[in-house]
N, CA and C of each residue as an Amber inpcrd file, in Angstrom:
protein
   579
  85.3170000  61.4970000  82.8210000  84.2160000  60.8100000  83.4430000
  83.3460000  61.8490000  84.1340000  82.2440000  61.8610000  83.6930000
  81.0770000  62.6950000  84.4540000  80.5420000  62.3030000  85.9800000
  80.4640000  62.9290000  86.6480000  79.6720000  62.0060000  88.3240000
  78.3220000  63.1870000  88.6910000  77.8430000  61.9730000  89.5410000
  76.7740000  63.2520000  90.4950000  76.5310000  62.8050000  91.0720000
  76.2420000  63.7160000  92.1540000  76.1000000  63.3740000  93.9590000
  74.5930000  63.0490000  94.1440000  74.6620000  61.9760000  93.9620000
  73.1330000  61.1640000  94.7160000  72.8770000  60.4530000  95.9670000
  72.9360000  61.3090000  96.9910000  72.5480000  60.8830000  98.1490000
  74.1960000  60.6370000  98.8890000  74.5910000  59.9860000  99.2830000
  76.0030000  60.0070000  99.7360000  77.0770000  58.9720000  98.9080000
  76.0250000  58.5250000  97.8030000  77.5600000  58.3280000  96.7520000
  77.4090000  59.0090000  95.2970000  78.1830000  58.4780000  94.9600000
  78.4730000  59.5700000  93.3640000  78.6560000  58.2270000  92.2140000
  77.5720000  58.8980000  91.5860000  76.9120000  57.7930000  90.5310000
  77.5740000  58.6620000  89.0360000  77.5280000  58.0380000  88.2080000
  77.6670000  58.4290000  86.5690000  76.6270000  59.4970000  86.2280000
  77.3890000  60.5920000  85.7700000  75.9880000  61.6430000  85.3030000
  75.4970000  61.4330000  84.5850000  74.6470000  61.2100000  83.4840000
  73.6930000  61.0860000  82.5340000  74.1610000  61.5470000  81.5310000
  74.3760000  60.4730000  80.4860000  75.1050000  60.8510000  78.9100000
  74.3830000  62.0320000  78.2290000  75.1900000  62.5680000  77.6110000
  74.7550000  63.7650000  76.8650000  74.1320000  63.3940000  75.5020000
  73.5970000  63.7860000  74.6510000  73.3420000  63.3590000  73.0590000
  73.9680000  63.0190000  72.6030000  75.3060000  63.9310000  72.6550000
  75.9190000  63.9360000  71.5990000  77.2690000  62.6060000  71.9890000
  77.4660000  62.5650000  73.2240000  77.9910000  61.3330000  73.6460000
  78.2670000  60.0800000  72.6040000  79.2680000  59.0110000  72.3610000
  78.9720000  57.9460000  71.3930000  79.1050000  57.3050000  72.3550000
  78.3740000  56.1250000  72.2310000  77.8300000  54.6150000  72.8660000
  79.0470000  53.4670000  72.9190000  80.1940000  54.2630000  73.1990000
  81.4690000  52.8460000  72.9620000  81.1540000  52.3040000  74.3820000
  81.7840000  51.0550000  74.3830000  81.9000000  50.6260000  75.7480000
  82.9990000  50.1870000  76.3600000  84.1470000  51.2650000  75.5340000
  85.4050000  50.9950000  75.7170000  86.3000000  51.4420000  76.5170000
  85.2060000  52.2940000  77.6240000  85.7060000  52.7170000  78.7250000
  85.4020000  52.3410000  79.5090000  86.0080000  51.7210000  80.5190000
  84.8860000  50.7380000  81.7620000  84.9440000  51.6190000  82.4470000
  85.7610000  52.8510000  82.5140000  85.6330000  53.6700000  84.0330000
  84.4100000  54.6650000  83.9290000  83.5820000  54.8420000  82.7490000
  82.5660000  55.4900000  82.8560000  81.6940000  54.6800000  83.7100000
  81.3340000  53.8880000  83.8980000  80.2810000  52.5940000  84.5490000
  80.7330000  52.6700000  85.9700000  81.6580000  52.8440000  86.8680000
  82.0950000  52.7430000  88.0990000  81.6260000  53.8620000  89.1230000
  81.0510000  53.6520000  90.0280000  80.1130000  54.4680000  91.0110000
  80.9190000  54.4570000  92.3870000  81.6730000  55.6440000  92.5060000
  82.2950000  56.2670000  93.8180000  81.3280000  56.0620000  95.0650000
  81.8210000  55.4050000  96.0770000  81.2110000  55.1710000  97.3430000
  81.6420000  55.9680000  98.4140000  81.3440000  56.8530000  99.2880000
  81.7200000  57.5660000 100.0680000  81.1950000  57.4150000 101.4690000
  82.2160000  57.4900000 101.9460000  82.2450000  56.6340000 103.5660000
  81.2740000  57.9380000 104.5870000  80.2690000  57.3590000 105.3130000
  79.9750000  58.4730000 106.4830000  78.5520000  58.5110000 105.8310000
  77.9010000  59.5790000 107.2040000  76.1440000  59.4210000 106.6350000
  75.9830000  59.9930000 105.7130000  74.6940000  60.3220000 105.2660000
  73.9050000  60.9820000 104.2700000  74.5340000  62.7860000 104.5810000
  74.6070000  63.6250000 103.1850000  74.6490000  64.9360000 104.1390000
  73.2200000  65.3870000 104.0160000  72.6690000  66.5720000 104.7990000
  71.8280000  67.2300000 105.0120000  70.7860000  67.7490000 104.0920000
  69.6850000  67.4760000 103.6550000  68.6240000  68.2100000 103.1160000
  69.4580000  69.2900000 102.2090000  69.3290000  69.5210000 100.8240000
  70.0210000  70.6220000 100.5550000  71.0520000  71.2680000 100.4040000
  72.1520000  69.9810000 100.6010000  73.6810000  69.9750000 100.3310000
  74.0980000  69.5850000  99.2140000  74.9870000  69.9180000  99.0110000
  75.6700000  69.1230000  97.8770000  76.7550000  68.6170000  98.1240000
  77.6150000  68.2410000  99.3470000  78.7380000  67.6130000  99.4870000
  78.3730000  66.7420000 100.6180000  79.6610000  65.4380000 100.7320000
  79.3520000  64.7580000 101.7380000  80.1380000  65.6180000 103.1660000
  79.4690000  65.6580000 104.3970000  80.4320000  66.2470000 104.7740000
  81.9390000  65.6630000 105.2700000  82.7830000  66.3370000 105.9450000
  84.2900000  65.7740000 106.0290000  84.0940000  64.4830000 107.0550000
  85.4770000  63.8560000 106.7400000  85.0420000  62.9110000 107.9150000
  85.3580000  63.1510000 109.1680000  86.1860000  64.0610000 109.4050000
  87.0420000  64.7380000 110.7530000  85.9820000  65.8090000 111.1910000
  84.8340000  65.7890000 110.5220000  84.0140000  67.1690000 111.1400000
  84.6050000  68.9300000 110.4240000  83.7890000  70.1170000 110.5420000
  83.8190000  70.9000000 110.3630000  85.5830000  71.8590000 110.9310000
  86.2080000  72.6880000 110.4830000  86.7340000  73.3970000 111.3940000
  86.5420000  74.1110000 112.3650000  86.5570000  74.2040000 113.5750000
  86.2000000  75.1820000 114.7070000  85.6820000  76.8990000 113.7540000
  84.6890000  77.2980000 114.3790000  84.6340000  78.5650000 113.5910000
  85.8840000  80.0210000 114.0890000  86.3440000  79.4080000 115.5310000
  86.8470000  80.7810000 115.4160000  88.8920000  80.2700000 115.1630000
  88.7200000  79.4950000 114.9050000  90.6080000  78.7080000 113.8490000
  90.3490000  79.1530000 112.8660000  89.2410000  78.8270000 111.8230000
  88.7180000  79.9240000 110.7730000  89.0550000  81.2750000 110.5480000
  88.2170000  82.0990000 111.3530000  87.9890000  83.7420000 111.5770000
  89.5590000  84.3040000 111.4880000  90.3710000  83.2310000 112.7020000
  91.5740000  83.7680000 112.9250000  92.3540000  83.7250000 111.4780000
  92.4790000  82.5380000 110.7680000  93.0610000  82.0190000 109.7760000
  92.9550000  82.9680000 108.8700000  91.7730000  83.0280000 108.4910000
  91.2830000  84.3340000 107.0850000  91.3410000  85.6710000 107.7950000
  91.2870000  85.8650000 109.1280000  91.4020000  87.4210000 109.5580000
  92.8590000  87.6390000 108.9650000  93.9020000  86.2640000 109.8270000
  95.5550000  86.7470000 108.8630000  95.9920000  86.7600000 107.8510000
  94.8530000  86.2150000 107.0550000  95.5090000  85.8690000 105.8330000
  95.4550000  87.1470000 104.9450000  93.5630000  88.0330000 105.3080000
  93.6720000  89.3280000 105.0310000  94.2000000  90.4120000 105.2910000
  94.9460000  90.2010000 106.6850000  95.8800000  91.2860000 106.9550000
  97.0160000  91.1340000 106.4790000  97.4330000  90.3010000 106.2780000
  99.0000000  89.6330000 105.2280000  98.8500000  90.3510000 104.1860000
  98.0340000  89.6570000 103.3300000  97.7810000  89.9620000 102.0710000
  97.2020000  91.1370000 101.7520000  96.6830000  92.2280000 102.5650000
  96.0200000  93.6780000 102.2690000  97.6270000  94.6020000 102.5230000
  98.1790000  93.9690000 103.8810000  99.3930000  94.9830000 103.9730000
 100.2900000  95.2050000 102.9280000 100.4440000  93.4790000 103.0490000
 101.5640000  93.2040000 101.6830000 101.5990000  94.0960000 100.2820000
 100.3080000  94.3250000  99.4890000  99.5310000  94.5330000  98.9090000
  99.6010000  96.0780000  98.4760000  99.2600000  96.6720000  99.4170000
  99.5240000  98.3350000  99.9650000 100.4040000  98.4810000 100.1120000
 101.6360000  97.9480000 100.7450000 102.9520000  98.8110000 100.6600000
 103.8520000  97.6810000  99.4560000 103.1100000  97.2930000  98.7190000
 104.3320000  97.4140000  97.5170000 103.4720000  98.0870000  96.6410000
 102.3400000  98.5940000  96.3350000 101.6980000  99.4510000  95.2030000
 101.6870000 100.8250000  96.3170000 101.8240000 101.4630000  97.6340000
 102.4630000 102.9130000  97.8190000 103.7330000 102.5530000  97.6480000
 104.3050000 102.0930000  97.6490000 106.1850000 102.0020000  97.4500000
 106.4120000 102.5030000  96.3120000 106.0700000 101.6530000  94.8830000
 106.0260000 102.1720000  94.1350000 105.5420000 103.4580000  93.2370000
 104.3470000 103.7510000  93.9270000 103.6320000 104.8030000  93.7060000
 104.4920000 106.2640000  94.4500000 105.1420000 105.8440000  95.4250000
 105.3100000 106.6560000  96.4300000 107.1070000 107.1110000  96.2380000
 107.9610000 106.5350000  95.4880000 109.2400000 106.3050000  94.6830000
 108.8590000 106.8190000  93.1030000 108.2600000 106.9050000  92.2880000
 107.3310000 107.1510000  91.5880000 107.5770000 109.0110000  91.7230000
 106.4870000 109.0490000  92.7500000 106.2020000 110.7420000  93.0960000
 107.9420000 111.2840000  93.7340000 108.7690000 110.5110000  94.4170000
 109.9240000 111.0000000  94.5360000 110.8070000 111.0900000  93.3460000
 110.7810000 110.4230000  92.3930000 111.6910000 110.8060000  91.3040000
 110.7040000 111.7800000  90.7560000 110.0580000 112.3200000  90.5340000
 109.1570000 113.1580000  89.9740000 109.7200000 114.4450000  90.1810000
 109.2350000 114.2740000  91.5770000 110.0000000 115.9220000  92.3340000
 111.3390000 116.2340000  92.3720000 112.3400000 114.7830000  92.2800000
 113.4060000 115.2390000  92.0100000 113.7920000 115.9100000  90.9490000
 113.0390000 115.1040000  89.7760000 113.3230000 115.8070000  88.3000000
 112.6150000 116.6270000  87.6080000 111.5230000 117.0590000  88.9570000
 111.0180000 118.6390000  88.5490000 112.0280000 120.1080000  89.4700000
 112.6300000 119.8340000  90.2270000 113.3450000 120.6940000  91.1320000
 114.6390000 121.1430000  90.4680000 114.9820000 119.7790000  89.5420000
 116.5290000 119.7830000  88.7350000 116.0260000 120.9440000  87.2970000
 114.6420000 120.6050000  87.5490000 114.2490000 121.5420000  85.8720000
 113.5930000 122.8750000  86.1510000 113.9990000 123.3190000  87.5790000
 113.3890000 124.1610000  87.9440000 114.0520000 125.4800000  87.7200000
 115.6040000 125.4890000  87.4730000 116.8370000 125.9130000  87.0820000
 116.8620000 126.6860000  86.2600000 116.2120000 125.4320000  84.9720000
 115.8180000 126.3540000  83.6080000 115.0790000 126.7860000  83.2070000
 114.9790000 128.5290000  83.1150000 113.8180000 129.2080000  82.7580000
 112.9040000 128.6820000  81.4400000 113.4440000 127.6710000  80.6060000
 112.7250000 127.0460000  79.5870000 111.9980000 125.9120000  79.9820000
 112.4930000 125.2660000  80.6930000 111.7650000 124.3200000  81.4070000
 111.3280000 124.3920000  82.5470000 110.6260000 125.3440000  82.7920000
 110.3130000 126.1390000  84.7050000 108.7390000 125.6470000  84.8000000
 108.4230000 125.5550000  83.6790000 106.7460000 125.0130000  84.1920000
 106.1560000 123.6180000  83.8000000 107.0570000 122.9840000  82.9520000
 106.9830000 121.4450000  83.3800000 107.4650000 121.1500000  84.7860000
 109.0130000 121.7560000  85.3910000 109.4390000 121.4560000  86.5310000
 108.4790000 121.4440000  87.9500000 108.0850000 122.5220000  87.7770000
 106.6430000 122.7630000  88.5870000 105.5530000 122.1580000  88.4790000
 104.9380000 121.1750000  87.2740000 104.4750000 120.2880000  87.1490000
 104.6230000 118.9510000  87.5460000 105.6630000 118.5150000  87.6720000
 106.5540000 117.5270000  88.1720000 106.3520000 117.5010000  89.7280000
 106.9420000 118.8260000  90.4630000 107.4380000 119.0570000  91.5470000
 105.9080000 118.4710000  92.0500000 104.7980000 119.1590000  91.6780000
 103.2690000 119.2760000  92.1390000 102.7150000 117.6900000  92.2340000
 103.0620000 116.9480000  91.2520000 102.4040000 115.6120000  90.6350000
 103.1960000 114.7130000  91.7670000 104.4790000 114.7960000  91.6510000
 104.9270000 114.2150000  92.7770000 105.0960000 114.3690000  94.1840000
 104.4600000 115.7990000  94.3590000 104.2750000 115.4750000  95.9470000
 103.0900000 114.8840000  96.1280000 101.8010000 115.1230000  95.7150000
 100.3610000 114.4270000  95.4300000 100.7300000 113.1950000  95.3510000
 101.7120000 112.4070000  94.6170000 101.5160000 110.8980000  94.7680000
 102.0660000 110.3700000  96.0550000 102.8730000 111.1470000  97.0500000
 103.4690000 110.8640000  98.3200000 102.4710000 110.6070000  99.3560000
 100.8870000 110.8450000  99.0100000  99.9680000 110.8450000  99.5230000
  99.2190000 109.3390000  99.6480000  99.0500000 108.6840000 100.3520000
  98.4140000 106.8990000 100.0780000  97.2630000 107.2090000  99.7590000
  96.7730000 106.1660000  99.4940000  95.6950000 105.8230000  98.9010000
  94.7550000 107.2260000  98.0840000  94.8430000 108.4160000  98.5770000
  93.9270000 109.5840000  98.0100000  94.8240000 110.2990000  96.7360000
  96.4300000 110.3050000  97.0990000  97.1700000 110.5680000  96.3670000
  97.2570000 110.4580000  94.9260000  96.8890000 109.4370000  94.7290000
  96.8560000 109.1610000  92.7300000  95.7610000 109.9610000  92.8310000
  94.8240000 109.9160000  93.1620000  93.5550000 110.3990000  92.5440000
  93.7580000 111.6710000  92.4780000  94.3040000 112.4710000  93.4880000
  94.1350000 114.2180000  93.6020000  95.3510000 114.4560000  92.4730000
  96.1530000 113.3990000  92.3660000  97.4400000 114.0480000  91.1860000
  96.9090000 114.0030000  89.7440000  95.6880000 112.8620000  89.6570000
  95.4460000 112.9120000  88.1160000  95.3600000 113.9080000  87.4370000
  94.5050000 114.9460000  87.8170000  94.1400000 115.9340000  86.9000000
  95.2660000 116.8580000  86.6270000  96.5050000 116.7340000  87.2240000
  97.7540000 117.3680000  86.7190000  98.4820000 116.7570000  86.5620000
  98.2700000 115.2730000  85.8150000  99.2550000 114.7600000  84.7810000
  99.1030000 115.3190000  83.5430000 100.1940000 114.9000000  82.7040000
  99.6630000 115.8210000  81.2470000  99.4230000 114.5040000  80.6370000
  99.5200000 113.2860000  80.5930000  99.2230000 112.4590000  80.0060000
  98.9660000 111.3330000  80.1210000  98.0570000 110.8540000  79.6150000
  96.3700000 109.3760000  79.8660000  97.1450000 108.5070000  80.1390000
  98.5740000 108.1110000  79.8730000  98.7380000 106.4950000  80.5620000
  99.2700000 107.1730000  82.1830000  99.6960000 108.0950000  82.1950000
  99.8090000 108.1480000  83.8860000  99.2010000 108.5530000  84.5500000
  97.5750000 108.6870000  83.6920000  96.3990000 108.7400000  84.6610000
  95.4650000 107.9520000  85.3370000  95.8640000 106.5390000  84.1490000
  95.5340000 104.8670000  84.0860000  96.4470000 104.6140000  85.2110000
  97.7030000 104.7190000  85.0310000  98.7290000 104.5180000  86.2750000
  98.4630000 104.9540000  87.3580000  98.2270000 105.8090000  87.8860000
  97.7890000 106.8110000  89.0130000  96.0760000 106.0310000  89.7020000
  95.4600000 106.4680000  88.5880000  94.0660000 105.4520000  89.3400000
  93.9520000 104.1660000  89.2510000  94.5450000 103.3380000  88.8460000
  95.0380000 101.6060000  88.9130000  95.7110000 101.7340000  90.1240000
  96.6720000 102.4870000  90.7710000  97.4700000 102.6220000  91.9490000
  96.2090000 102.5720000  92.9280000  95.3180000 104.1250000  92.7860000
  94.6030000 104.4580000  93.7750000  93.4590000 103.2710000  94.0500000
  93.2810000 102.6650000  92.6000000  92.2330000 101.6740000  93.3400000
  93.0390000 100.1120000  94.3910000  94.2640000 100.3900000  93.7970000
  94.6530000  98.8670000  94.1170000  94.9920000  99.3940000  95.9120000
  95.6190000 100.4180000  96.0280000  95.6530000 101.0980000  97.7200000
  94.6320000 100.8890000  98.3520000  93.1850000 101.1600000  97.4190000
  91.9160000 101.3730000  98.1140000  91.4780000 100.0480000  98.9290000
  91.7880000  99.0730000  98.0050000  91.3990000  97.3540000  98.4760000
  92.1870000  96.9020000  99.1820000  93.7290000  97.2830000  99.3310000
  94.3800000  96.4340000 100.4200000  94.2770000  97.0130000 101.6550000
  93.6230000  98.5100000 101.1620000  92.9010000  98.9890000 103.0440000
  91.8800000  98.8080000 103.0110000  90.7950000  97.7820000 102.4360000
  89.6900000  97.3950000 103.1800000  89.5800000  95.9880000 103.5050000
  90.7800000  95.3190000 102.6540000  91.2240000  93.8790000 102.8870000
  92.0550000  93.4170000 104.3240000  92.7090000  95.2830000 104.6200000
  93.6500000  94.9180000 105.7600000  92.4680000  95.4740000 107.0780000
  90.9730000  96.2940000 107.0390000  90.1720000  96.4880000 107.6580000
  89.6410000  95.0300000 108.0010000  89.0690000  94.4710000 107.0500000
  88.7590000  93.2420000 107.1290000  88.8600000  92.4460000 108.4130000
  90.0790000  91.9940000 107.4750000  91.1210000  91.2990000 108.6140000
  91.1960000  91.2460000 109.6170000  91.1440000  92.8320000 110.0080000
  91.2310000  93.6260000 111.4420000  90.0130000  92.9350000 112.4250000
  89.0160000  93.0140000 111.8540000  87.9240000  92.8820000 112.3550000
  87.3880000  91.8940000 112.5750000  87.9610000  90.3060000 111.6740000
  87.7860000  89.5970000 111.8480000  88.6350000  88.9670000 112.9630000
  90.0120000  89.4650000 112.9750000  90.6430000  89.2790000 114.4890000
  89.7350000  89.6460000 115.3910000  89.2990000  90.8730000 115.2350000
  89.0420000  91.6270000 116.3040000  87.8550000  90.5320000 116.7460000
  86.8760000  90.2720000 116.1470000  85.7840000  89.2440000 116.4810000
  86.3150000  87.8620000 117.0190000  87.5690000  87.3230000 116.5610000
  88.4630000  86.0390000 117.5450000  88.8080000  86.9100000 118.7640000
  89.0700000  87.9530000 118.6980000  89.6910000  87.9350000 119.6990000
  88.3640000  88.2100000 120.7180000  87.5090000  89.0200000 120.4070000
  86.2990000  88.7780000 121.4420000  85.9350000  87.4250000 122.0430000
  86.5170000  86.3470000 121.0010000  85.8990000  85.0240000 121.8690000
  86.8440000  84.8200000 122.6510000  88.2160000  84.8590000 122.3120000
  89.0690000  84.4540000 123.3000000  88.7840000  85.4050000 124.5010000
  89.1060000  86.7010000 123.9580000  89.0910000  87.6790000 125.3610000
  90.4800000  88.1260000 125.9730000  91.0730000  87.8430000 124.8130000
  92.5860000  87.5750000 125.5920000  93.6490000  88.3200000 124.6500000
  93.2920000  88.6390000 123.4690000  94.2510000  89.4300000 122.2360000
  94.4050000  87.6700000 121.4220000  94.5670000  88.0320000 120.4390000
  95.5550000  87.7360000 119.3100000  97.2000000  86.9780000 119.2050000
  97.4980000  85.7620000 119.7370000  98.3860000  85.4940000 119.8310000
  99.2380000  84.9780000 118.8250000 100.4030000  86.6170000 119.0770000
 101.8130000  86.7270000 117.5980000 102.4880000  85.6320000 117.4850000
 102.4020000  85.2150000 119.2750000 103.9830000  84.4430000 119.4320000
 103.7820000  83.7400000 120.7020000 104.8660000  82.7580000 121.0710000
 104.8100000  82.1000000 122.0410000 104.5390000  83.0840000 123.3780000
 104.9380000  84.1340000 123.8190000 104.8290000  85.1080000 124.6840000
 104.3060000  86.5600000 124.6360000 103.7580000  86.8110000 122.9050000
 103.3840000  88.1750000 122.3230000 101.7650000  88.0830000 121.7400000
 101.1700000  88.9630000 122.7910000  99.8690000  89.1150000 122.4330000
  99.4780000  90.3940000 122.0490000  98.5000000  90.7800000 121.1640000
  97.9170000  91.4000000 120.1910000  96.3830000  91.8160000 120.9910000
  96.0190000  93.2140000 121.5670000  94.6230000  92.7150000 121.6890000
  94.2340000  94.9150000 120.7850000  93.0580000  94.8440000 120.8690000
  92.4270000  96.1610000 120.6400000  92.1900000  97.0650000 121.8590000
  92.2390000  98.3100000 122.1230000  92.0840000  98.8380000 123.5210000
  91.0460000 100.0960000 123.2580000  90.1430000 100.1910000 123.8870000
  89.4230000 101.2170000 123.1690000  88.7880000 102.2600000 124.8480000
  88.5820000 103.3310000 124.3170000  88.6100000 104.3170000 125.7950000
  87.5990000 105.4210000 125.0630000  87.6570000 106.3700000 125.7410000
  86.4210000 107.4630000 125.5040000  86.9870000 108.3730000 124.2450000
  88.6050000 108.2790000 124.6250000  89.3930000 109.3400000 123.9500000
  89.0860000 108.5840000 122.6400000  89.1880000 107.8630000 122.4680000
  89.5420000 106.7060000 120.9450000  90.1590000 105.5220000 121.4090000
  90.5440000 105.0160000 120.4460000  91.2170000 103.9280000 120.5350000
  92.4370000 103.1860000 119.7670000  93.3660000 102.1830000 119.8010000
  94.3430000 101.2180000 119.8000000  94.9210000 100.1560000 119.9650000
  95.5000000  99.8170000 119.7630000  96.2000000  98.6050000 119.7450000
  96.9590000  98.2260000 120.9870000  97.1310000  96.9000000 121.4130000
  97.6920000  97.1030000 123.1560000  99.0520000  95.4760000 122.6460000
 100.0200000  95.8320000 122.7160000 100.5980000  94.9410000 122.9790000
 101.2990000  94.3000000 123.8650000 101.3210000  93.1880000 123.9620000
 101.8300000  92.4770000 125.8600000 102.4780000  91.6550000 124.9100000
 103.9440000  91.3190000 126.4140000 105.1170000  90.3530000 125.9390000
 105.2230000  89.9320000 127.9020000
């Protein structure tokens, strides 16, 4: 069934050409009524009936949801990346032994300390991989690091803007608050219990 929002109810959209003319559907013919006023000049939905969400239950909501999901995010693609560059070096150090294999080992040793590095790490190791899928691997890593630290910046900031309204930090827990502390030297994080 097709609909469209005409004014604050939702009428049948307008048959297409190619449409056939049965009339063996009665639920095409039935026009949704929606409770509450008109919405606004230039909307397209009715609005809710409970009203809008507060804007800063919002801010807070999606500030955590991006810091969840950016952290989360980042330390399981450096984990892996970063376990990755440790077996590397292990099994360039073991091949370091043999004078036949002394300059792959050193290749190894090099590639995997570079990936121990977050987010810049894949990128500075690419050019001393010897080969294209673990250079795809390496910069698929570095980009996916790159976004869960601007997803977990985000976040940050969007707390940081709740927490300007409150004025009060960020509350973890029934007794654990979260606020930003900032001074001439730089700045941090302040936590109270």
């Amino acid at each position: 069934m097709n609909l469209a929002l005409v004014g604050a109810t939702l009428a049948p959209a307008p048959a297409l050409a190619d449409d056939d003319d049965d009339d063996d559907d009665d639920d095409e013919d039935k026009v949704a009524q929606v409770e509450g006023p008109a919405p606004p000049p230039g909307s397209t939905a009715p609005a809710p009936a409970n009203g809008p969400a507060p804007r800063g239950r919002w801010m807070r909501a999606t500030g955590i949801a991006s810091l969840v999901t950016g952290g989360v995010l980042f330390t399981v693609t450096y984990g892996v990346t970063a376990l990755t560059g440790a077996i590397m070096h292990d099994v360039g150090r073991s091949r370091l032994d043999d004078p036949a294999r002394a300059a792959r080992g050193e290749q190894l040793v090099d590639v995997g300390r570079r990936l121990l590095i977050p987010i810049a790490g894949p990128w500075i190791a690419m050019p001393r991989m010897s080969d294209e899928l673990g250079q795809i691997g390496a910069g698929f890593s570095g980009v996916i690091q790159a976004g869960a630290l601007i997803l977990v910046i985000a976040g940050g900031v969007q707390l940081g803007v709740y927490s300007g309204m409150k004025r009060d930090g960020v509350a973890l827990g029934p007794r654990l608050r979260l606020s930003g502390a900032f001074t001439p030297e730089g700045g941090g994080l302040r936590l109270r219990f």
